[in-house]
N, CA, C and O atoms as a MOPAC input file, in Angstrom:
PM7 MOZYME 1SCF
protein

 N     96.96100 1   -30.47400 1  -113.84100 1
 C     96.06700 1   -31.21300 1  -112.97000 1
 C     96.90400 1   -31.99300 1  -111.96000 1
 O     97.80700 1   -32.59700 1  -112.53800 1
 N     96.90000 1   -32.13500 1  -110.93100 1
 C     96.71600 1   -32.58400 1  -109.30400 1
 C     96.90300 1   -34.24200 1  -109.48500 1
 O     96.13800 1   -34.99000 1  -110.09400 1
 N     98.14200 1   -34.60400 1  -108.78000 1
 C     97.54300 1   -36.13400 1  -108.36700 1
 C     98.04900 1   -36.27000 1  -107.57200 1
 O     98.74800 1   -35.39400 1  -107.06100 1
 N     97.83300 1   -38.08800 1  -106.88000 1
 C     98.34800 1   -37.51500 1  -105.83100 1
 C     99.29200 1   -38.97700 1  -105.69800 1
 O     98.90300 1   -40.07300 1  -106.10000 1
 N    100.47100 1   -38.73700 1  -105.11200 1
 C    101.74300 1   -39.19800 1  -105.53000 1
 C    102.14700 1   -39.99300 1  -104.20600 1
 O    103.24700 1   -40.52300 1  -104.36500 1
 N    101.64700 1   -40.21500 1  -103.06900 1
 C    101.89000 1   -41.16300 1  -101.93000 1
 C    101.26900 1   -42.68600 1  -102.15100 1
 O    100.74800 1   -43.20800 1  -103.13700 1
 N    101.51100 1   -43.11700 1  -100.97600 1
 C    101.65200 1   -44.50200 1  -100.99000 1
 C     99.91400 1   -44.93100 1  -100.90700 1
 O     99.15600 1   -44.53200 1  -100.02300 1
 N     99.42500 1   -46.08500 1  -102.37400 1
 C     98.68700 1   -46.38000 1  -103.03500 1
 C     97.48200 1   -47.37300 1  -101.79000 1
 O     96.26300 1   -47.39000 1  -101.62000 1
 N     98.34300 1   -47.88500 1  -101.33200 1
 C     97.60100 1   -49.28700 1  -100.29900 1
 C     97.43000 1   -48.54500 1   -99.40100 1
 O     96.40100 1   -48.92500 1   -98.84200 1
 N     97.96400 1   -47.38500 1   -98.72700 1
 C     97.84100 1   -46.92700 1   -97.29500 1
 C     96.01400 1   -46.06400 1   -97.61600 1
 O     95.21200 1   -45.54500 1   -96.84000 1
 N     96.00800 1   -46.22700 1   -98.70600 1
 C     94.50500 1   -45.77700 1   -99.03600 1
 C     93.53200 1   -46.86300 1   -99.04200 1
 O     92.34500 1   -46.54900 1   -98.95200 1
 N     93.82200 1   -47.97400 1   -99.12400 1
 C     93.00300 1   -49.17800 1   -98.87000 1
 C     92.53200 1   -49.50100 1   -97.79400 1
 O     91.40900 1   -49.79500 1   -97.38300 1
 N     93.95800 1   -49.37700 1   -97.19300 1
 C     93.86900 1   -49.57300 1   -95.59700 1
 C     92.69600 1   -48.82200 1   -94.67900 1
 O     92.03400 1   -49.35600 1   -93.78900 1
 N     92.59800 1   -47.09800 1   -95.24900 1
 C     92.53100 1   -46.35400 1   -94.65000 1
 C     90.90200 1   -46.58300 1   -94.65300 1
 O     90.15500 1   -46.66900 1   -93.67800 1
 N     90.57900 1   -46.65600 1   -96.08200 1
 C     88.69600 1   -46.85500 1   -96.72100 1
 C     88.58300 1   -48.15500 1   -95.55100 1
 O     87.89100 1   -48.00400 1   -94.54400 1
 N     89.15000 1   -49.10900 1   -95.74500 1
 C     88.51400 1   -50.63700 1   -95.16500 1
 C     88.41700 1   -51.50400 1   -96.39900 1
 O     88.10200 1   -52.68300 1   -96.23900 1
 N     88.63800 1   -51.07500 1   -97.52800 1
 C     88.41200 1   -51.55700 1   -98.60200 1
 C     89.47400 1   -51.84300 1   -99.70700 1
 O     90.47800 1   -51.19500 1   -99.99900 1
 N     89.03400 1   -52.85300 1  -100.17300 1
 C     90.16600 1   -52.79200 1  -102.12400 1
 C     89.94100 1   -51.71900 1  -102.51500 1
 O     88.80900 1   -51.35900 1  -102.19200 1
 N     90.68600 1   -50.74600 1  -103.27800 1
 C     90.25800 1   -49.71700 1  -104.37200 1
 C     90.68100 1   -50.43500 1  -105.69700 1
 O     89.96600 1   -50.52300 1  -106.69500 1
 N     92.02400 1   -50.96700 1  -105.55300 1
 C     92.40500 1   -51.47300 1  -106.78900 1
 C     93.13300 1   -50.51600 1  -107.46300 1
 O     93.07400 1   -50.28600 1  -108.67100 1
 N     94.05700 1   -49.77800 1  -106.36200 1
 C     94.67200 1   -48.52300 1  -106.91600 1
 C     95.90600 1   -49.18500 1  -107.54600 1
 O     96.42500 1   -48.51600 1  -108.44000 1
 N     96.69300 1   -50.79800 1  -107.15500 1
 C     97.34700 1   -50.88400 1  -108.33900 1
 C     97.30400 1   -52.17300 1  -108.88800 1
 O     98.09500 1   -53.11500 1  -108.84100 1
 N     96.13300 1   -52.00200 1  -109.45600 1
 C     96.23400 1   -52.85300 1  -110.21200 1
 C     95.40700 1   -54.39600 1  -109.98700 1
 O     94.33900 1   -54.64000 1  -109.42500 1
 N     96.44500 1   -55.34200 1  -110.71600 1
 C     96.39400 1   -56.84200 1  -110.06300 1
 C     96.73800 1   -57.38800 1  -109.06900 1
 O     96.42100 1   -58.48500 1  -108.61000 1
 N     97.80400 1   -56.15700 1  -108.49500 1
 C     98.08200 1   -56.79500 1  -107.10700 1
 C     97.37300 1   -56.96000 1  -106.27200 1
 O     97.27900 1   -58.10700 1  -105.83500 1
 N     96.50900 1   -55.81400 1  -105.64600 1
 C     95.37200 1   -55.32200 1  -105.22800 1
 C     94.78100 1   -57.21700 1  -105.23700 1
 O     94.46200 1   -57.52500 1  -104.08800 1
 N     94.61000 1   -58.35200 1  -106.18900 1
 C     94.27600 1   -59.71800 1  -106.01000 1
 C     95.31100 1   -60.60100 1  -105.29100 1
 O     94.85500 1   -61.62200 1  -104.77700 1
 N     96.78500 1   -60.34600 1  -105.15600 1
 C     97.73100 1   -61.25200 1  -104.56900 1
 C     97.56900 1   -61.21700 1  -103.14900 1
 O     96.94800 1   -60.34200 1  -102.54600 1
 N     98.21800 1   -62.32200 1  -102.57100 1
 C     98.61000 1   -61.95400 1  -101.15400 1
 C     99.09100 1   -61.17200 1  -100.71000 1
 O     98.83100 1   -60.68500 1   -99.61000 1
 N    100.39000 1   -60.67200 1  -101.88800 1
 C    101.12500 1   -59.16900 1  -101.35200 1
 C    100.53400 1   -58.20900 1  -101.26200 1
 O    101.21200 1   -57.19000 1  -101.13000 1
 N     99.01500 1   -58.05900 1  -101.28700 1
 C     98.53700 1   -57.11400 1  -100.90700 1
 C     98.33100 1   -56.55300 1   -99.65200 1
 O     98.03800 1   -57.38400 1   -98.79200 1
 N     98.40200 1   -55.27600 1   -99.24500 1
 C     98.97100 1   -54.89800 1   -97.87700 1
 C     97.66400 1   -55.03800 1   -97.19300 1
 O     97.61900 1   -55.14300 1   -95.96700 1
 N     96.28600 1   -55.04500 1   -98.14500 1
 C     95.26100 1   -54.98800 1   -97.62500 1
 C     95.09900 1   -56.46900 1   -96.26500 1
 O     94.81500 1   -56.57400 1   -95.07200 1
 N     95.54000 1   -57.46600 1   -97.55500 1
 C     95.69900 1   -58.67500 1   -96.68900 1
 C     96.48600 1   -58.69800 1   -95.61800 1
 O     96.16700 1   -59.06200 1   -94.48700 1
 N     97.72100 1   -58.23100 1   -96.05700 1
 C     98.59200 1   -58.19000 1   -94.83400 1
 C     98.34600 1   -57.55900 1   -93.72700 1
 O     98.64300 1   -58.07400 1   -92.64900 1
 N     97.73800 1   -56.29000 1   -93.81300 1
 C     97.71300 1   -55.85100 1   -92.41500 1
 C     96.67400 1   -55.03900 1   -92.92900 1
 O     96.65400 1   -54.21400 1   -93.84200 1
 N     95.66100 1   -55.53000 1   -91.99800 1
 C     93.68300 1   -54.98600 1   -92.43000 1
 C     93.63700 1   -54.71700 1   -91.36600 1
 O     92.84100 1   -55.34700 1   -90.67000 1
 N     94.54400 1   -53.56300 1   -90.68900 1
 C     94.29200 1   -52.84800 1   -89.61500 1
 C     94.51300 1   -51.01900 1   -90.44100 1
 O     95.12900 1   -50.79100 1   -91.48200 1
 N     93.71100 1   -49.87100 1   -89.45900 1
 C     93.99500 1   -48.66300 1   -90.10700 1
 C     95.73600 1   -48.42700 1   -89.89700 1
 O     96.54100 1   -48.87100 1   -89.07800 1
 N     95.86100 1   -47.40900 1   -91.18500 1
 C     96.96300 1   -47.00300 1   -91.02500 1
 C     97.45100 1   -46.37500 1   -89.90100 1
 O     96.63400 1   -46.09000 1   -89.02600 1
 N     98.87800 1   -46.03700 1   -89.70400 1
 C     99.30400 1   -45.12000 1   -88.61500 1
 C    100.01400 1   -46.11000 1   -87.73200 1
 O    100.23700 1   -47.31600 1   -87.84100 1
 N    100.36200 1   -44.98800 1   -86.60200 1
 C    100.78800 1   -45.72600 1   -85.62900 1
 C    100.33500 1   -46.13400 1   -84.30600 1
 O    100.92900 1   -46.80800 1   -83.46400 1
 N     98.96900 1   -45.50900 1   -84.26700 1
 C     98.06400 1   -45.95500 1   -82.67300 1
 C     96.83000 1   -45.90100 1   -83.47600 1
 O     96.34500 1   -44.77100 1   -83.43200 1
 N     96.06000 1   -46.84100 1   -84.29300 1
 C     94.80000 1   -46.45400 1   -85.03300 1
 C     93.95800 1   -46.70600 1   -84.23200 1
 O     94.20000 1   -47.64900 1   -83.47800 1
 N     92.66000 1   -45.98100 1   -84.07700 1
 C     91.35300 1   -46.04100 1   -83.03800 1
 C     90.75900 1   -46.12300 1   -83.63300 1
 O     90.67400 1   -45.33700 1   -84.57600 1
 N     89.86800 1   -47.26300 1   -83.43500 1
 C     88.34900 1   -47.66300 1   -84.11700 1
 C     87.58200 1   -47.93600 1   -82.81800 1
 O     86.79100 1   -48.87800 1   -82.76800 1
 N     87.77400 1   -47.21700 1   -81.87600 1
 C     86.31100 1   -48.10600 1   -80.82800 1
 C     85.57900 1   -47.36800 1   -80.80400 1
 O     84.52800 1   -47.82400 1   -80.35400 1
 N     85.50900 1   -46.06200 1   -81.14100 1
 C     83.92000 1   -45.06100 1   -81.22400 1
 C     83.37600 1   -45.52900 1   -82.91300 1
 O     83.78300 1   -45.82200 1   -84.03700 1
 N     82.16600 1   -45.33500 1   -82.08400 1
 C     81.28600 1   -45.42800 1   -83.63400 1
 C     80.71700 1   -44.17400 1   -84.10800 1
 O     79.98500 1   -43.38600 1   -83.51000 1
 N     81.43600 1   -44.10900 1   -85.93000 1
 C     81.63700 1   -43.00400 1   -86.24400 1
 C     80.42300 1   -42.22300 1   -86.44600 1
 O     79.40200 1   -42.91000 1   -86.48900 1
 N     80.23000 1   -40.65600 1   -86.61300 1
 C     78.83900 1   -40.09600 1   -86.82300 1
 C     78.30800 1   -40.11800 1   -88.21300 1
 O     78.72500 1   -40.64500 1   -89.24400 1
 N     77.43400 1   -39.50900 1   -87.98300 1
 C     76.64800 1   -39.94700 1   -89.58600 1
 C     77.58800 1   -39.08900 1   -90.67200 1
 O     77.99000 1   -39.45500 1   -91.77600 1
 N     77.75600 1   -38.07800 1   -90.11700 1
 C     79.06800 1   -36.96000 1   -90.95600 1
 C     80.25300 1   -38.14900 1   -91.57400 1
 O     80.73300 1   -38.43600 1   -92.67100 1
 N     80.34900 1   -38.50200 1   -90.51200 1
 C     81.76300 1   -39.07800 1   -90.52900 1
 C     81.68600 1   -40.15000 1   -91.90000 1
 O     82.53000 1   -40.23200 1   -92.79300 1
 N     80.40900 1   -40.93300 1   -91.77000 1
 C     80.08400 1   -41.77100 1   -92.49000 1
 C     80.44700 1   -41.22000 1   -94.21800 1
 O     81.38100 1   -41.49000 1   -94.97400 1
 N     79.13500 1   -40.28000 1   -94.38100 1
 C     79.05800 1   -39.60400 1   -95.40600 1
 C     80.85000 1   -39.10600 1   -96.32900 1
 O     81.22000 1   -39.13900 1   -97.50200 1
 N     81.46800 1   -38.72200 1   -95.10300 1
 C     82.84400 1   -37.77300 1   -95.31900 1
 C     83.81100 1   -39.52300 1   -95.80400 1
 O     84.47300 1   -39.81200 1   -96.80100 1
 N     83.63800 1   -39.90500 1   -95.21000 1
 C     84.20500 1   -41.64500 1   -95.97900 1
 C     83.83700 1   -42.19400 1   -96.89900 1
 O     84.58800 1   -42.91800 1   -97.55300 1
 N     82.37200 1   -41.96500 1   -97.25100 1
 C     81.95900 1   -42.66100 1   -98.47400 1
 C     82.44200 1   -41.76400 1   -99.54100 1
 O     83.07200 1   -42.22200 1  -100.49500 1
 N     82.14800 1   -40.37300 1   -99.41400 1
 C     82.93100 1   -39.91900 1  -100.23300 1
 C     84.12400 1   -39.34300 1  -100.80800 1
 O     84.22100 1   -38.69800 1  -101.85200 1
 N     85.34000 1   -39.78400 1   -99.68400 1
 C     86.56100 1   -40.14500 1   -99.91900 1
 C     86.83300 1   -41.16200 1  -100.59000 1
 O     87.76000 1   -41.05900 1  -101.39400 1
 N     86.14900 1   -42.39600 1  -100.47700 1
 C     86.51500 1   -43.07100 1  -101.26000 1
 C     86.51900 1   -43.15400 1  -102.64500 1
 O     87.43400 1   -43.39900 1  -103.43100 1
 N     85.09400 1   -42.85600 1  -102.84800 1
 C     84.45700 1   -42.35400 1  -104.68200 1
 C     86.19800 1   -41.23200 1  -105.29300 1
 O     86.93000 1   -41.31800 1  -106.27900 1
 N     86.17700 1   -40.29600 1  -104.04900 1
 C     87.21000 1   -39.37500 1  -105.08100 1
 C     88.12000 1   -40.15900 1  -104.86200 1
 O     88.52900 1   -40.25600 1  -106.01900 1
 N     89.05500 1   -41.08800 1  -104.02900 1
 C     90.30600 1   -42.53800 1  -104.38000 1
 C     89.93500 1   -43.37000 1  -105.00300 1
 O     90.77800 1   -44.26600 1  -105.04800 1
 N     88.80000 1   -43.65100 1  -105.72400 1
 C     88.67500 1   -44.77700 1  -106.69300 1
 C     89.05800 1   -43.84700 1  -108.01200 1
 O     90.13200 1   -44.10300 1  -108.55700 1
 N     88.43200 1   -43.03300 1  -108.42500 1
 C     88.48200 1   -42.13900 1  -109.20700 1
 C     89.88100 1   -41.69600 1  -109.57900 1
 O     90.40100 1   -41.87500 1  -110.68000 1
 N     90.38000 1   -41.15300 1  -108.63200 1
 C     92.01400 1   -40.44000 1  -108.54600 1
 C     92.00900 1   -38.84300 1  -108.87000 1
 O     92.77500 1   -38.32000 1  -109.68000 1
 N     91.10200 1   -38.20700 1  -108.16800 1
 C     90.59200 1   -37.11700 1  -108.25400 1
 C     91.02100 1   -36.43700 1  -107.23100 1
 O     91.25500 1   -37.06800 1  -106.20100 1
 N     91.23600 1   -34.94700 1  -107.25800 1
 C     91.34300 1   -34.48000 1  -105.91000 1
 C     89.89100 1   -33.46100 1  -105.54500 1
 O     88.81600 1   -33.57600 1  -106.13300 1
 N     90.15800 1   -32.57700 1  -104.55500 1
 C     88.47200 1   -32.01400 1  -104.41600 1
 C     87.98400 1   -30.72700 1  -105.02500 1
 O     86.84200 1   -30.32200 1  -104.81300 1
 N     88.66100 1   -30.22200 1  -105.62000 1
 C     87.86800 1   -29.45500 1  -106.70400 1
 C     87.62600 1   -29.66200 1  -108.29300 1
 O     86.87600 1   -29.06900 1  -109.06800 1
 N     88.49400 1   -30.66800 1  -108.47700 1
 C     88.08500 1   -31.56600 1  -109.70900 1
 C     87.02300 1   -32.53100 1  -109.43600 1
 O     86.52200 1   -32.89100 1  -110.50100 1
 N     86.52300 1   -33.04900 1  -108.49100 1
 C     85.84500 1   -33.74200 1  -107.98300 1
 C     84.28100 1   -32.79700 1  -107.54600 1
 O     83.12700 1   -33.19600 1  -107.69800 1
 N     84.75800 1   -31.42700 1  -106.96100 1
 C     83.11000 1   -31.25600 1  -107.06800 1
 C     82.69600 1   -30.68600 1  -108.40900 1
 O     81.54900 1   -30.71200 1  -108.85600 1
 N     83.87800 1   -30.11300 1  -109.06300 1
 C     83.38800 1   -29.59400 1  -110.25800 1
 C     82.17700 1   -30.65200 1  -111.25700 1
 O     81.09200 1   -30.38900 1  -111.77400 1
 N     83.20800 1   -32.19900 1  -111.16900 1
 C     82.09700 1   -33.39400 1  -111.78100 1
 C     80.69300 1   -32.87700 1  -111.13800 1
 O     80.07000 1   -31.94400 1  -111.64400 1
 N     80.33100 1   -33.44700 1  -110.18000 1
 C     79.59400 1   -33.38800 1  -109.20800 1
 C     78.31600 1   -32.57600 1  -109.68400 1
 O     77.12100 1   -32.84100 1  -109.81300 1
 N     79.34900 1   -31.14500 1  -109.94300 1
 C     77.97200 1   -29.84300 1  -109.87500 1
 C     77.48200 1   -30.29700 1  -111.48300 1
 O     76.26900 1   -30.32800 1  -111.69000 1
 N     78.28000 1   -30.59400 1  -112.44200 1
 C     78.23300 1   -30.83900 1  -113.69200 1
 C     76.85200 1   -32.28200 1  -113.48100 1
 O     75.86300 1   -32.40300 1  -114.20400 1
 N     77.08000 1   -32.83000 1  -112.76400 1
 C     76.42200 1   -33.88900 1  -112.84700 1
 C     74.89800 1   -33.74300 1  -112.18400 1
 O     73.84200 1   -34.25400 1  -112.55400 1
 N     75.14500 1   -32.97000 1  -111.21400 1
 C     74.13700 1   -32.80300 1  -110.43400 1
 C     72.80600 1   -32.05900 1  -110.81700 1
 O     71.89800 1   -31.95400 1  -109.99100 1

C-alpha cells in the first residue's frame, strides 16, 4: 500500500486548513500553517473564484489528506460505502 512521503504542512497550506497531519504541532506556533497561511509555491493565485468542480475536487482532496489515502484506495472505501 501507497503513501505518500512529502512534506506534511505543504498540505495544510494547500487545503486552507489544519489537517493535523503531524500531530501536536499542527497546535504550536511552529506551525507552518501559522507561519505562512498563504498557498504553497512560488507565485500562488487566488483571485479567480474557483468553479463548483473545483470546489467539489478540494473538498475531496482533503477527506483523502485527512485520511492518508491515495485514490484508488480511497474510491474503493467509497464504492464499499456507497
Amino acid at each position: 500500500m501507497g503513501r505518500y512521503l512529502g512534506p506534511k504542512c505543504r498540505l495544510c497550506r494547500r487545503e486552507g486548513t489544519k489537517l493535523f497531519l503531524k500531530g501536536t504541532r499542527c497546535n504550536t506556533e511552529k506551525c507552518s500553517f501559522v507561519k505562512r497561511p498563504r498557498l504553497p509555491g512560488m507565485h500562488p493565485v487566488t483571485s479567480t473564484k474557483p468553479s463548483y468542480y473545483a470546489i467539489q475536487l478540494r473538498e475531496k482532496q482533503k477527506v483523502k489528506r485527512m485520511y492518508g489515502m491515495l485514490e484508488k484506495q480511497f474510491r474503493r472505501f467509497f464504492k464499499i460505502a456507497a
